[in-house]
Structure formats: structure tokens, C-alpha cells
PADREN-990905 format. One record per residue (C-alpha): residue number from 1; residue in three letters; chain; x, y negated, z. Coordinates in steps of 0.25 Angstrom, whole numbers. Each point is the difference from the previous one (the first is absolute). Layout:
// residues N
[NUM,"ALA","A",[X,Y,Z]]
...
// end
This chain:
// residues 136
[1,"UNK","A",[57,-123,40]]
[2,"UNK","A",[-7,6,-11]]
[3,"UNK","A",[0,-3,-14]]
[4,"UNK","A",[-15,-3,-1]]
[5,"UNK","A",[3,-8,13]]
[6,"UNK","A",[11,-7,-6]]
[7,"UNK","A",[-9,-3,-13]]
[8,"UNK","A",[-12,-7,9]]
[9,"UNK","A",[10,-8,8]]
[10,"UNK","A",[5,-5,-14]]
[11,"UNK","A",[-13,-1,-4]]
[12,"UNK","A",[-2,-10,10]]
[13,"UNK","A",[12,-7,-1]]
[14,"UNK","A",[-4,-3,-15]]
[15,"UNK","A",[-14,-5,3]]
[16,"UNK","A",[7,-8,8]]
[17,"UNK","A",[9,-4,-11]]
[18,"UNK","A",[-10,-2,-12]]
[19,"UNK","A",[9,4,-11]]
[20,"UNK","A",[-6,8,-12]]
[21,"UNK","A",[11,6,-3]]
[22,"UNK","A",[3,6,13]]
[23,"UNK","A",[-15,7,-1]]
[24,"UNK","A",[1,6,-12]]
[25,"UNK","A",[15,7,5]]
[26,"UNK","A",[-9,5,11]]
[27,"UNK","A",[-10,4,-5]]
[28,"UNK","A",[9,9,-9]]
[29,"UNK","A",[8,5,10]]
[30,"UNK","A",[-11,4,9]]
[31,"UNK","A",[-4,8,-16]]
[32,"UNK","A",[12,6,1]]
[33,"UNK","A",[0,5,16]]
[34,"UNK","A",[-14,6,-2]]
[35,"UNK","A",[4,7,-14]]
[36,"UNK","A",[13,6,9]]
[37,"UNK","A",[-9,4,12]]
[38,"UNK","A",[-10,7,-9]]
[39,"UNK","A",[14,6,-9]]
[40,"UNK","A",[4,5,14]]
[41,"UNK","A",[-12,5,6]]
[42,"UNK","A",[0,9,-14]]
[43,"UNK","A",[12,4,3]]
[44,"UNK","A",[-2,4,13]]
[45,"UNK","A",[-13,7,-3]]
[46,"UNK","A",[11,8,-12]]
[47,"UNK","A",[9,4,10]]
[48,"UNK","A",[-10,6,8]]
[49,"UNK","A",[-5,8,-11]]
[50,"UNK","A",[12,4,-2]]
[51,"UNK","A",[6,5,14]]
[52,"UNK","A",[-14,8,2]]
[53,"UNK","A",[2,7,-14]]
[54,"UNK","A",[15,3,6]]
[55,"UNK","A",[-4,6,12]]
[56,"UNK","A",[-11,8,-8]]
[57,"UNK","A",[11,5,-10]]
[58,"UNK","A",[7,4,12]]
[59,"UNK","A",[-10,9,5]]
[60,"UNK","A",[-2,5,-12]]
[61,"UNK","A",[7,15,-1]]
[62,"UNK","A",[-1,8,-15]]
[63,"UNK","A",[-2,15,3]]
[64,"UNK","A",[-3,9,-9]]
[65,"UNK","A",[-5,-8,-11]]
[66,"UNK","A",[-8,-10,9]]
[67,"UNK","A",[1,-10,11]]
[68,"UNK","A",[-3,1,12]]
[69,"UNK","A",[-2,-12,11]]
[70,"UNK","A",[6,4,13]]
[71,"UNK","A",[0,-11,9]]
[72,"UNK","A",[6,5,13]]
[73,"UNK","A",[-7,12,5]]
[74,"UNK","A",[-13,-2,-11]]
[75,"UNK","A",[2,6,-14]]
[76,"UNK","A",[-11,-4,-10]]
[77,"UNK","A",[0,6,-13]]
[78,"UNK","A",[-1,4,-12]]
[79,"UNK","A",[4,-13,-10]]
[80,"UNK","A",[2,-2,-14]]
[81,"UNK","A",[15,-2,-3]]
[82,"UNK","A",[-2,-5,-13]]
[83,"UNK","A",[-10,-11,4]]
[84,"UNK","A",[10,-3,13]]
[85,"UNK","A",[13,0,-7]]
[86,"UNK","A",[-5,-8,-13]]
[87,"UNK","A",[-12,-7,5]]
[88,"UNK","A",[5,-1,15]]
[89,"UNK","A",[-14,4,3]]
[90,"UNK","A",[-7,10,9]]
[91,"UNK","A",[-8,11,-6]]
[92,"UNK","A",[-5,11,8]]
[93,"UNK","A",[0,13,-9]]
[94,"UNK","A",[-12,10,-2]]
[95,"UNK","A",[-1,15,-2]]
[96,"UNK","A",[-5,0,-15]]
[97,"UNK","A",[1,16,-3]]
[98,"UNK","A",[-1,11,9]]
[99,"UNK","A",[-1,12,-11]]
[100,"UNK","A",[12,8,7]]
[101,"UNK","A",[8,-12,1]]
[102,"UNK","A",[1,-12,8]]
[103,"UNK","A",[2,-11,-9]]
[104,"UNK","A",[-3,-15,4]]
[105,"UNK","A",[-1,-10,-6]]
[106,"UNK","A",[0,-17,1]]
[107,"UNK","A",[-12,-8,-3]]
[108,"UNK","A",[8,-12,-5]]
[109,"UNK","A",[9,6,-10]]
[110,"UNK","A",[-6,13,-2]]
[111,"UNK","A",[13,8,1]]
[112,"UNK","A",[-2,15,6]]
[113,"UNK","A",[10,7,7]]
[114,"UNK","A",[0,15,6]]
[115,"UNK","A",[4,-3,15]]
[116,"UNK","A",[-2,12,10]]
[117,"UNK","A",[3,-10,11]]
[118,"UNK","A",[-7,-13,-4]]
[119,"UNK","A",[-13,10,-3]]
[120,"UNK","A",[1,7,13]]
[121,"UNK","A",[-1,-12,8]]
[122,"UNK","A",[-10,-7,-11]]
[123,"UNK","A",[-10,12,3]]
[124,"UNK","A",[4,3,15]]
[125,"UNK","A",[2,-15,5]]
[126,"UNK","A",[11,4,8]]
[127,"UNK","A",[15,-2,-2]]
[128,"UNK","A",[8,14,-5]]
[129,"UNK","A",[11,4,9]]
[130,"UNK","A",[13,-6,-11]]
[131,"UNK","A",[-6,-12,1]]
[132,"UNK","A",[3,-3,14]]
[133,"UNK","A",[14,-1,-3]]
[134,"UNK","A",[-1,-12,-7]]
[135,"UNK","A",[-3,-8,12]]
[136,"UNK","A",[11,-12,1]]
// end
């Protein structure tokens, strides 16, 4: 049985009884199951964050002064490792300069770094030949 079960059978049996008392401990207790049903289904809802920011961190690879998502055979690129390591958040960096260099840069933090490889796949969409060598 249940514990709300259990509650509405004593409930019943304290209807039956007519004591005061008796109510007021039930009503409480049944206070106290709803606040620990909401305290769990917090918790719950935590860890579940929690293992799917895990499983993101796992799939995560710094390269060459980025990350890199490879998830199996799919490699998604380029992100912001400040904003990832601090923030534990995704941001997708942009090119910013192309005077001769290839500088990119992140629209969160505004850090810029020089990155021939993040560039290269930035401008050409596809993934550089080095990169596939981070595949799990």
C-alpha cells in the first residue's frame, strides 16, 4: 500500500473515531508527505539535470583552444571554452576578423582567439581533417 493509501484508510478510520486530535495529526502528516513528494520530485528533476549535463561534459573534447561536440560519428563545432568551462554553457563562436588572420571570436564573453582550425571549419562548414581524430 501506498502512503497516500495508507493516509485515506486512516482518514477513514478517524472519521469513524470522532477525535480532534487524531485530525489535526493527520492533517499534518499528510502536510508533511505532500512537502516530501514535492522535496522529491525536486530532487529528481536536479539529478536529471545533472546526468544530462554529465553526458554533455562527456562529449565535450578541447582541441586546440575550443571544444568540439563529437557525439558518436557527428562532430559540431566551434564552442567558447571559457563560456563551457566557467559558465557550463554552449556558445557557438564566430569569425570576427579576416584581415590575413583568422581570428574568432565569442558573442558571450567576447574573448578572440587566432584559431586556423576552428576558422577553417567556421567559414567552410565542414570538419578539418585533425579533427576527426577526436572521435570517442
Amino acid at each position: 500500500m501506498s502512503i497516500s493509501g495508507a493516509l485515506k484508510t486512516v482518514s477513514k478510520i478517524a472519521n469513524q473515531i470522532d477525535n480532534v486530535e487524531l485530525h489535526r495529526a493527520l492533517i499534518e502528516l499528510q502536510n508533511d508527505v505532500l512537502a516530501l513528494t514535492e522535496e522529491r520530485a525536486t530532487r529528481e528533476g536536479k539529478i536529471a539535470e545533472l546526468e544530462k549535463a554529465l553526458e554533455l561534459k562527456g562529449k565535450m573534447k578541447h582541441y586546440r583552444s575550443v571544444y568540439w561536440l563529437v557525439d558518436g560519428e557527428n562532430i559540431e563545432g566551434v564552442f567558447c571554452s571559457k563560456c563551457f568551462d566557467i559558465d557550463h554553457i554552449m556558445c557557438r563562436m564566430v569569425i570576427t576578423k579576416t584581415e590575413g588572420q583568422r581570428w574568432i571570436s565569442c558573442q558571450n564573453c567576447k574573448i578572440e582567439i587566432d584559431s586556423y582550425l576552428a576558422y577553417t571549419y567556421i567559414q567552410r562548414n565542414k570538419i578539418p581533417e585533425d579533427i576527426l581524430n577526436l572521435k570517442s
